[in-house]
N, C-alpha and C positions, 0 to 999 in steps of 0.2 A: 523373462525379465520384466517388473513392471514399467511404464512409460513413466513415473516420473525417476528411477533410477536408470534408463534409456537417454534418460536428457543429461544427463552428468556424467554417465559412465559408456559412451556410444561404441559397438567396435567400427562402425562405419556412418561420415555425416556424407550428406547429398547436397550439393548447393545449387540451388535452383534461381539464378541470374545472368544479370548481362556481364561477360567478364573483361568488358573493356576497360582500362586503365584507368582508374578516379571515378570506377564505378560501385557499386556496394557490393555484389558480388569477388571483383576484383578484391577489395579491401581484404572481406571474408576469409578467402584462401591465401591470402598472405599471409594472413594472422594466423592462419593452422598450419600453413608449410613454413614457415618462420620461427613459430609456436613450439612444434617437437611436437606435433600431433601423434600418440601411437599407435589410432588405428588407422583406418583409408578415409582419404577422402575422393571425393567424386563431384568435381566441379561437373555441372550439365547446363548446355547452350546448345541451341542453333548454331553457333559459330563453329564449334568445332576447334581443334589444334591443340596449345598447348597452354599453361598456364604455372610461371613455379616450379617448371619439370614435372608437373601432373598431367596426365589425358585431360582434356573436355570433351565429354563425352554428350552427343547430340539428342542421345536416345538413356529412358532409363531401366528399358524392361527388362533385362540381364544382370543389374545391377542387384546386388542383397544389400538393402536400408536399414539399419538401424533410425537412423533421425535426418529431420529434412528441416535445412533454411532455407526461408521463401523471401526473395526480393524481387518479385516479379510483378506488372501491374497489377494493381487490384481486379479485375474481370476476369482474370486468367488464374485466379486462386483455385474459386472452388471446382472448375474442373479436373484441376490438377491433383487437389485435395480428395476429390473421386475415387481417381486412378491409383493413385497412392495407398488411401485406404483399402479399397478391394486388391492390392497387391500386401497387405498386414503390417503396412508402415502405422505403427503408434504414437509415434512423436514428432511434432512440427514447431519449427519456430518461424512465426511472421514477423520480418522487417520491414515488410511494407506498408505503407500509411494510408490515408484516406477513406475509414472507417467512422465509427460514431465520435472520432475527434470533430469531425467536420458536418457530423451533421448525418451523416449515412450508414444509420442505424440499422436498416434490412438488410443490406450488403453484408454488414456482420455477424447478423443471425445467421445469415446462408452457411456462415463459415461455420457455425457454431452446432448446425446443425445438424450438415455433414460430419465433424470432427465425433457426436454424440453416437451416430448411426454407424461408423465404421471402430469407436472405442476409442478413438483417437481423444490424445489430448492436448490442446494447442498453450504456447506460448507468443502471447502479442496480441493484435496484429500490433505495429505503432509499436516496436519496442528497438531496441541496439542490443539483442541477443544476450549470449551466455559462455560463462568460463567455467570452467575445474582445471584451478591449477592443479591437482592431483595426476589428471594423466594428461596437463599441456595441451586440452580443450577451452580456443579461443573462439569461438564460432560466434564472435563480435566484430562491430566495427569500431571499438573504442579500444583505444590503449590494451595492452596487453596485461593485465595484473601482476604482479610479480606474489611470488607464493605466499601463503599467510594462516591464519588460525580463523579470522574473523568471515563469517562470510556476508556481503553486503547484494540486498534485496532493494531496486528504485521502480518507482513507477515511473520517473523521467529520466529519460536515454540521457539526452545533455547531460545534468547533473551528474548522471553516472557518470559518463565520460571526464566531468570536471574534477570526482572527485577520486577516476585513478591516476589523473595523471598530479592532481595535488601527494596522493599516495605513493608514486611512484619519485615525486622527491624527498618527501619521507622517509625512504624507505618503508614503508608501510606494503603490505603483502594481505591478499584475502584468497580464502580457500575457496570459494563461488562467488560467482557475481550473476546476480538474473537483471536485465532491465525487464520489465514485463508490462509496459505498455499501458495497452486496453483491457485487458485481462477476459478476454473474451471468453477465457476454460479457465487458466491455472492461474490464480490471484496467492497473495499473500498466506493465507491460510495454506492452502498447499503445498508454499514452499517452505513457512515456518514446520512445519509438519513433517518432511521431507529432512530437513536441517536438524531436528529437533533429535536424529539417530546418529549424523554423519559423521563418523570419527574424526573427521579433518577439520571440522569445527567447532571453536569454544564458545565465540559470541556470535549471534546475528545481530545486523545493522538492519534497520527500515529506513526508506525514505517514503512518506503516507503524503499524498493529496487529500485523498477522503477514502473511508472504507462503504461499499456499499453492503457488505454482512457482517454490520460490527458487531451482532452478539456471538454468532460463528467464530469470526476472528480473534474475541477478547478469551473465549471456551478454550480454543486452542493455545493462546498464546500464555495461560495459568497454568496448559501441563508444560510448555514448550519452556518455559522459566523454574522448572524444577531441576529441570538437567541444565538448563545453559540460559545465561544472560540474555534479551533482547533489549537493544537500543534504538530507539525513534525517535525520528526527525520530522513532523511533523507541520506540512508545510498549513497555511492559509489561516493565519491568526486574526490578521486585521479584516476589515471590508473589507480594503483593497486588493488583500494579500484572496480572499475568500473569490472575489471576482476573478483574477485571474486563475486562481483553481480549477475553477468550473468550465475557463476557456482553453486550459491546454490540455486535459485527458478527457474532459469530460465526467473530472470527479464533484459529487456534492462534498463539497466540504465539511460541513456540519459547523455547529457551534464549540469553537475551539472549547470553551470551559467541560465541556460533555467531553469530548477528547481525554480530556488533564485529569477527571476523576477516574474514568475509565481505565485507562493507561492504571493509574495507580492504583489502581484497585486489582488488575492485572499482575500489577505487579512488574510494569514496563518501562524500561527506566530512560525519562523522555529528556532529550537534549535540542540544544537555541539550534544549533546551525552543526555545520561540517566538522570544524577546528573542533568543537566539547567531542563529539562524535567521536575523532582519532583519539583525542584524549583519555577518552573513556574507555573504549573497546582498547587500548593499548592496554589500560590498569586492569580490566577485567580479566585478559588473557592469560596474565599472571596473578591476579587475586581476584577470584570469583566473589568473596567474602573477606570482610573485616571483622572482627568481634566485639568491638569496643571505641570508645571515641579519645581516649586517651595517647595523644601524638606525641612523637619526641622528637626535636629540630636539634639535628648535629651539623657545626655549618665552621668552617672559617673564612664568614666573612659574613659582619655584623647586622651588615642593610638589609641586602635581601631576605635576612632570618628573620628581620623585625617584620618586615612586607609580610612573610608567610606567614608568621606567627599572625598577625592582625586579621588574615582573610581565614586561619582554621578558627580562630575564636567568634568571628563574626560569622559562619559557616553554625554556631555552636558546634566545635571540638573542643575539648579540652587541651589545654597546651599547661599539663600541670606539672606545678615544682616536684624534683624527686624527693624522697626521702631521706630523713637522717641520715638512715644506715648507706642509703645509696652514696649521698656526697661524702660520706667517709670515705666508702671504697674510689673513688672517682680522685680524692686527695692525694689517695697513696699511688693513683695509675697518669695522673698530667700532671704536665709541668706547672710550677707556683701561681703565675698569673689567670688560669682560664676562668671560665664564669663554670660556676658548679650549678646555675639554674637552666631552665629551660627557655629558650633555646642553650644546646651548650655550645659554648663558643669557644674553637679552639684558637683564634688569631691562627699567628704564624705556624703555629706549631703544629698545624694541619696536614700531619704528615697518612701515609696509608696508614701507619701505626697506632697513630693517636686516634682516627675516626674510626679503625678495626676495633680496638680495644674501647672507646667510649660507645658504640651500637652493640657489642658483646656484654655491657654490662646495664646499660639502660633498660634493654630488650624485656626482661622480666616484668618492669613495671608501665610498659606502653605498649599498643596495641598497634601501632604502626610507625616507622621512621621514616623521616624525610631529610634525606644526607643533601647540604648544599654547598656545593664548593665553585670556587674560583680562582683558577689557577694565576698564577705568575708566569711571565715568562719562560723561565727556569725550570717549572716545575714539571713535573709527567705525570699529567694527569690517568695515564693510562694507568700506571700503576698503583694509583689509588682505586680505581674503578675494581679493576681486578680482586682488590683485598676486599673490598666490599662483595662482590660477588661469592668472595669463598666465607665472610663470614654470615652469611644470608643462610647460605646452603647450612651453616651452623646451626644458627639462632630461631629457624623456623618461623620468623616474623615477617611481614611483607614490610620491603624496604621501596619509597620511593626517590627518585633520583633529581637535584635540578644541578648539571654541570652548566655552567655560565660563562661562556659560551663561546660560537665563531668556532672557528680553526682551531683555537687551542684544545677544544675539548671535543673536537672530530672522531678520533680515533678512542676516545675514551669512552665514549656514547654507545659505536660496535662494541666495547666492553663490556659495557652492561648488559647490554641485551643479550650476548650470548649466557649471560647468567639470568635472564628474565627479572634483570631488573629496569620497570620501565622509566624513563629521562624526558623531563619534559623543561620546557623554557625557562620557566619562571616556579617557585615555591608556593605562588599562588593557584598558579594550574593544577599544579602538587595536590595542593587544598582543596579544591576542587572535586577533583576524582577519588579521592579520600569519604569526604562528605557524602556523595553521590554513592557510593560502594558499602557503605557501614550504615545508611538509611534503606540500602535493598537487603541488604543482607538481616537486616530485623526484620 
């Protein structure tokens, strides 16, 4: 088995910490006996007893390792890292900190050089581990992820952590999650590379401080976008933003503009912050590809059509009138009053019927729809969602969603998605990940 398919797919992890209560270790194997871990795990301490209804086991030379978390102080690594390897443990992940973040830069070679001499390949140190929701591997001390398609790669733990538990009220789900630290062995490249195969994944997410092998990275990241989407977040635009960069991994940042042509020349498709990020990787999941820039706004309910219409034309999208022959047929299928232009606007009469049968007949002459509705009290919106769902599956066209909002359109939101159509706040956000999507896809 290679070590980095060892790190995702382990049949047995090692935790190597103090397993007192509110301590990282402790966390650790919460999150794997909590988690539905299905291979072994093997909490090991001095302490000894029990943990979670698991052994703590004092000693590890009995034990068969697949992969080993290390929370243990920094001086007491590379010993362990010795023993380890000359017993043909391949894969380690360090949680513990006080490496070249702070200044102690030889400490980290030590690490790095035992890991080369025994084949080992490390993740961290300075990191908040790793998940595959696939087999219920949380060998993190952040939020749990809930399952998902995208898989999300950070150089910073916190973030990580912020943005599963933002994801976790989303509903938002990721198929890995690596925090990687210092990247002392396995940096970005390796795990783009890794991802670049994994069937559980459509998109990868980055969070980038600074690359320190950007020509390597950008090599890899031109095949790694022929098969699947990557999305970067790319912190350190300003000075200021550039200064603290450099203070919390110890990344160079580089010259954001050198970034921005890079990236797009890759073929990398870079986003402001977190929110565009879900945004994004939500529309990819379901549309790798747009063909065209030609949009159609099916909406009953005026305002927010005009909102969207103004931000796909400001985007340059086309938001074009249909045809003759189209409002003909569109006369003979809605009721007397609707607007036969685009946006088309059904008012009241915004039944599942009338938005099934107006996106069943638009579809031909636009390249993407953006259904926007808002319900009444009265109405069920679920049942709208649903027609949509079944006429997508028809019409072959990527539909995207803005239900408007709260409570009322709760339950209709799990609607869509079960038909992979993805719902976002606003018509503008709509617009957004439209534009974004039909600029990578040329």
């Amino acid at each position: 088995m290679k070590s980095m398919e060892i790190f995702f797919n382990p049949h047995s992890v090692a935790i190597f910490a103090s397993m007192k209560e509110g301590k990282t270790g402790y966390e650790i194997v919460k999150n794997m006996v909590e988690g539905g871990f299905k291979g072994k795990i093997y909490p090991v301490s001095q302490s000894g007893g029990q943990i979670f209804g698991v052994n703590i086991n004092k000693d590890f030379k009995n034990l068969e390792i697949d992969l080993v978390i290390i929370a243990i102080p920094g001086q007491f690594i590379p010993p362990l890292l010795e023993d380890l390897g000359s017993r043909g443990v391949r894969s380690a992940v360090i949680i513990s900190a006080g490496f070249s973040e702070v200044g102690k830069i030889e400490e980290e070679k030590e690490i790095k050089k035992i890991a080369k001499k025994h084949q080992m390949r490390i993740i961290g140190p300075n990191c908040a581990g790793i998940m595959n929701t696939d087999c219920n591997l949380f060998a993190s001390i952040e939020v749990r992820a809930l399952p998902g398609e995208t898989a999300f790669i950070t150089q910073s733990g916190a973030l990580g952590g912020a943005v599963l538990m933002m994801a976790e009220e989303l509903g938002f789900g990721f198929s890995k999650f690596v925090s990687y630290g210092n990247r002392c062995d396995v940096d970005e490249v390796d795990l783009i590379k890794y991802l670049e195969d994994d069937p559980q994944t459509k998109v990868i997410a980055l969070y980038i401080e600074g690359l320190e092998e950007g020509r390597r990275f950008l090599a890899q990241a031109k095949k790694t976008v022929l098969k699947k989407p990557i999305v970067a977040i790319k912190a350190g635009k300003s000075k200021a933003g550039m200064r603290a960069t450099s203070s919390h991994t110890g990344s160079l940042a580089g010259e954001d503009k050198i970034y921005d042509a890079a990236f797009k020349q890759a073929g990398i498709l870079r986003v402001e912050g977190v929110e565009e990020m879900f945004d994004l990787c939500r529309g990819l999941i379901y549309y790798p590809k747009i063909k065209g820039n030609k949009i159609g706004v099916v909406t009953n309910s005026g305002g927010p059509a005009v909102l969207a219409t103004d931000k796909l034309e400001e985007l340059g999208l086309m938001v074009s009138e249909p045809s003759e022959s189209l409002k003909n047929v569109l006369k003979e299928i809605l009721p007397p009053h609707v607007s036969l232009g685009n946006p088309f606007d059904l008012l009241a009469y915004g039944s599942a019927e009338t938005f099934t049968s107006t996106c069943k007949v638009i579809a031909p002459e636009y390249d993407a729809i953006i259904t926007i509705f808002v319900p009444t009290a009265s109405m069920d919106s679920t049942v709208i969602a649903r027609a949509l769902g079944k006429v997508k599956e028809k019409i072959k066209k990527p539909i995207f969603a803005s239900f408007m909002a709260g409570r009322l359109v709760k339950e209709a939101i799990r609607e869509l998605k079960k038909y992979g159509i993805p719902n976002y706040e606003t018509g503008e956000r709509c617009a957004k990940v439209i534009q974004k999507i039909y600029k990578n896809s040329r």
